[in-house]
C-alpha positions in Angstrom: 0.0 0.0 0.0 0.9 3.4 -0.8 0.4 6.8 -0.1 -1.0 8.7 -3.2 0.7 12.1 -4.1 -0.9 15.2 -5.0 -3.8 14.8 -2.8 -4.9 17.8 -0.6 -4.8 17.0 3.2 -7.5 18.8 3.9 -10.4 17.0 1.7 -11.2 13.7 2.3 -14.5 11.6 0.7 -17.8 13.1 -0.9 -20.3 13.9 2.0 -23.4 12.1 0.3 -21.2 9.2 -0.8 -20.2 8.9 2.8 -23.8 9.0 4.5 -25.6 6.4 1.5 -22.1 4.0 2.4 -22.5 3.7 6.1 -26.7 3.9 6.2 -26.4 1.0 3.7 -23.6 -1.4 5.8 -24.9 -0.3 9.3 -27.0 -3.7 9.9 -23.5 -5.2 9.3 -20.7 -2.8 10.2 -20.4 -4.4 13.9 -19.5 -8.1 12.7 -18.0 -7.6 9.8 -15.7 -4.5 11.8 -14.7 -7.8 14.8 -13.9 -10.3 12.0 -11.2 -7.9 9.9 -10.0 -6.1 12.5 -9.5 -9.3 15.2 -10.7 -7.1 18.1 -7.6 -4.9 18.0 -9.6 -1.6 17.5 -10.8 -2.4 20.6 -7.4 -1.8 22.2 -6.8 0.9 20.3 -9.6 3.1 20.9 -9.1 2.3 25.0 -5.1 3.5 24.1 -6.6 6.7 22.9 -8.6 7.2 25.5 -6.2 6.9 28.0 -4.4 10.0 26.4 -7.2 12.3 27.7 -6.3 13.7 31.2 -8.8 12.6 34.4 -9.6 16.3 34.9 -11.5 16.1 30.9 -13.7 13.5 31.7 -16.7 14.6 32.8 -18.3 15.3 29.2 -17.4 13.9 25.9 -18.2 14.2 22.2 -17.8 11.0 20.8 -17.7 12.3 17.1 -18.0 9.6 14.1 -19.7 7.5 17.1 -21.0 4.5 14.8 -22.5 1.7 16.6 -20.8 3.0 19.7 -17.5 1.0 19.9 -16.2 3.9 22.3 -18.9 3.9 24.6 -18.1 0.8 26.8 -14.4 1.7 26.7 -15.5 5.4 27.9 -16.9 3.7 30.8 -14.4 1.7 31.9 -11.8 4.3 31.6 -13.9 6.6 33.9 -15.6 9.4 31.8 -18.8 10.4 33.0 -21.5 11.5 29.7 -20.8 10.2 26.2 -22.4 12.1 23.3 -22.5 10.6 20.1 -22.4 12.4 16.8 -22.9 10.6 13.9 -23.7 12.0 10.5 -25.4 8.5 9.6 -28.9 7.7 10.7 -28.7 3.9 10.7 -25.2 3.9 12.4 -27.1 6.0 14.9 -30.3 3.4 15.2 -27.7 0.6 15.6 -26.0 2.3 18.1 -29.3 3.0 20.5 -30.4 -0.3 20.1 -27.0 -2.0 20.9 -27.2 0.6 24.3 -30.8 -0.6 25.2 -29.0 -4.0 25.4 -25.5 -4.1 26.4 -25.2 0.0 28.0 -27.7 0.8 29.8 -25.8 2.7 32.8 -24.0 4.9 30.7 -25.0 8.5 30.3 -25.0 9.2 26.8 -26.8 11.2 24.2 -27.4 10.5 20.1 -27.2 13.0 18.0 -27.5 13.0 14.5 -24.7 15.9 13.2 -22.6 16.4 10.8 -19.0 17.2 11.9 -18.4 20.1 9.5 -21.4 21.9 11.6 -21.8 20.6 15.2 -25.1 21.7 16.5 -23.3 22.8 20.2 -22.5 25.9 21.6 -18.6 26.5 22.2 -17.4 25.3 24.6 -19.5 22.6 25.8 -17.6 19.3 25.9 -13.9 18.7 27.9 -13.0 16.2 25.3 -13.6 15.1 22.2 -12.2 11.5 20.3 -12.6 10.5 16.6 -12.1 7.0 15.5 -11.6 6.0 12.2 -13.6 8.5 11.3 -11.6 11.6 10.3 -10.1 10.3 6.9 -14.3 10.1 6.0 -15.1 13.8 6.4 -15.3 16.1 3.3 -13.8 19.1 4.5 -11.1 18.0 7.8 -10.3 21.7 8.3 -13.5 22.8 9.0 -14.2 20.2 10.8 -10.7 20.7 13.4 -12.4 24.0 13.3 -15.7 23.0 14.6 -14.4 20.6 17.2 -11.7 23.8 18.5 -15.1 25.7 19.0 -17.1 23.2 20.9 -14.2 22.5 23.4 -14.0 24.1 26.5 -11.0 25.7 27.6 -8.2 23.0 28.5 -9.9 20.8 26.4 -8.4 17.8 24.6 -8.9 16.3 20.9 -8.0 12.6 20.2 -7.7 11.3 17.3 -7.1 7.8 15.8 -6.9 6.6 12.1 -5.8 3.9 10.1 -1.9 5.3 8.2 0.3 3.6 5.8 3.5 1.7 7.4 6.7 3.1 6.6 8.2 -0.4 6.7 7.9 -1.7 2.8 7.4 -5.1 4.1 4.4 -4.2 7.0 2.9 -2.0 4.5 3.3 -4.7 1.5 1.1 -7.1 3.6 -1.0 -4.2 4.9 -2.2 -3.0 1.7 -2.2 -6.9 0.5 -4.7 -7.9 3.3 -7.1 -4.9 3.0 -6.9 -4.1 -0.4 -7.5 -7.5 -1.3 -8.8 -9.3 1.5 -11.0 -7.0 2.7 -12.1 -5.5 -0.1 -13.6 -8.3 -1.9 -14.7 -10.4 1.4 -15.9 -7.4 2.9 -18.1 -6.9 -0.4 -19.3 -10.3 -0.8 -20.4 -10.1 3.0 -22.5 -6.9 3.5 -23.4 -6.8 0.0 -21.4 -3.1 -0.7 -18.4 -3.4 -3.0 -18.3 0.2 -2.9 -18.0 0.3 0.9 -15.2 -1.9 1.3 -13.4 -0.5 -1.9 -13.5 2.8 -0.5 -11.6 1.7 2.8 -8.6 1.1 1.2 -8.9 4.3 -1.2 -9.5 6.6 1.9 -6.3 5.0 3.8 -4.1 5.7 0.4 -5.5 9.3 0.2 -5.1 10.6 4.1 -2.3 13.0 4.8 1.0 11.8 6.0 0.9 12.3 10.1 3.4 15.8 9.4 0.5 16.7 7.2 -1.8 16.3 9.6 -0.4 17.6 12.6 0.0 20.5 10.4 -4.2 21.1 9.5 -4.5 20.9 13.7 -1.9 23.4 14.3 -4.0 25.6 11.6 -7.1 24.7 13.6 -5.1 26.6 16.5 -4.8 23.1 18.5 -1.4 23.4 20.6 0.8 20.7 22.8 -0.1 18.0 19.3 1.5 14.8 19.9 1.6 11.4 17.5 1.4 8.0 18.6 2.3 5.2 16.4 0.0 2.0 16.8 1.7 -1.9 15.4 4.1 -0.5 13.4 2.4 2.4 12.1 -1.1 0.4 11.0 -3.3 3.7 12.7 -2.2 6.8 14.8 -2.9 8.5 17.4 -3.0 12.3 16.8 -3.4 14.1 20.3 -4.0 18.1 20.6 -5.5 20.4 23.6 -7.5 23.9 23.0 -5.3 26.6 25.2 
């Protein structure tokens, strides 16, 4: 797998492509997500967490929520409300109905939003984490922007997303198993070949981390840090709001 040049960081995929993608592998997205991944996004998502100081705990956006993969892993790392933003409805229907069922002591809100426009007032939430979702968003400056905005004072932004190995071997196997693998199991078993074509595509054509840490600098985000996960597989991009 490898990175494509001439791509601008800040863009990522078409807004409307990426709501009809996810409403249509939402029924899906949870088993098909533990078979490829092996349960390791799980781990990942608690690492991320864990970057997030005690003191920013209290209220979180959990932006790109999905299903609601973060919301147990919220819980056990001691943060007290959970909203979810999602700009897909059926992610969002999947996500309540998993909560009715699995979470149903955790504080948390749905709200159906779209990250280039949050529907909060500034500074309303002492943290905010993104999984896998960044990469999907049409316009990643303004949505940095938007998330600056709706973070209070001291407030922290975590970030994790799928990147490209720098090892030619790791990323040689990495690009072998989901460009291939993936891609056509993936499309054979929710029925979207676009879907799982796409994951690859959107991996290829995210900014490199320097390129990234760079759009949340221009977002005015300060003390950014980078984490690398297995070898550079995904990253975790930490930044707080002075």
């Amino acid at each position: 797998m490898k990175r494509r040049d001439g791509v601008d960081p800040s863009k990522g995929g078409s807004r409307s492509s990426i709501i009809k993608m996810f409403n249509n592998i939402a029924p899906k997205y949870d088993r098909l997500n533990a078979l490829f991944s092996f349960g390791i996004d799980s781990y990942w998502r608690r690492k991320a967490l864990r970057k997030i100081d005690k003191s920013n705990r209290s209220i979180v956006l959990d932006l790109g929520s999905g299903t609601g993969d973060i919301i147990l892993e919220a819980k056990r790392e001691g943060f007290g409300k959970v909203v979810c933003g999602d700009i897909s409805l059926n992610m969002l229907k999947v996500n309540g109905s998993r909560q009715k069922r699995r979470f149903k002591e955790i504080k948390s809100t749905l709200i159906n939003s779209d990250a280039e426009s949050l529907p909060f007032s500034g500074n309303s939430f002492k943290s905010c984490i993104i999984a896998f979702t960044i990469r999907n968003v049409e316009r990643r400056d303004r949505a940095l922007d938007e998330i600056y905005r709706v973070l209070d004072k001291n407030g922290e932004v975590v970030i994790i997303e799928f990147s490209i190995p720098k090892s030619k071997i790791i990323s040689f196997f990495y690009g072998l198993y989901f460009g291939k693998i993936v891609k056509h199991l993936g499309g054979l078993l929710s029925g979207d070949m676009y879907a799982y074509s796409y994951f690859p595509d959107s991996v290829e054509t995210f900014p490199t981390e320097e390129e990234f840490v760079k759009l949340l600098k221009k977002s005015n985000f300060s003390n950014v840090k980078i984490y690398s996960l297995m070898f550079g597989i995904a990253t975790i991009y930490a930044g707080k709001k002075i």
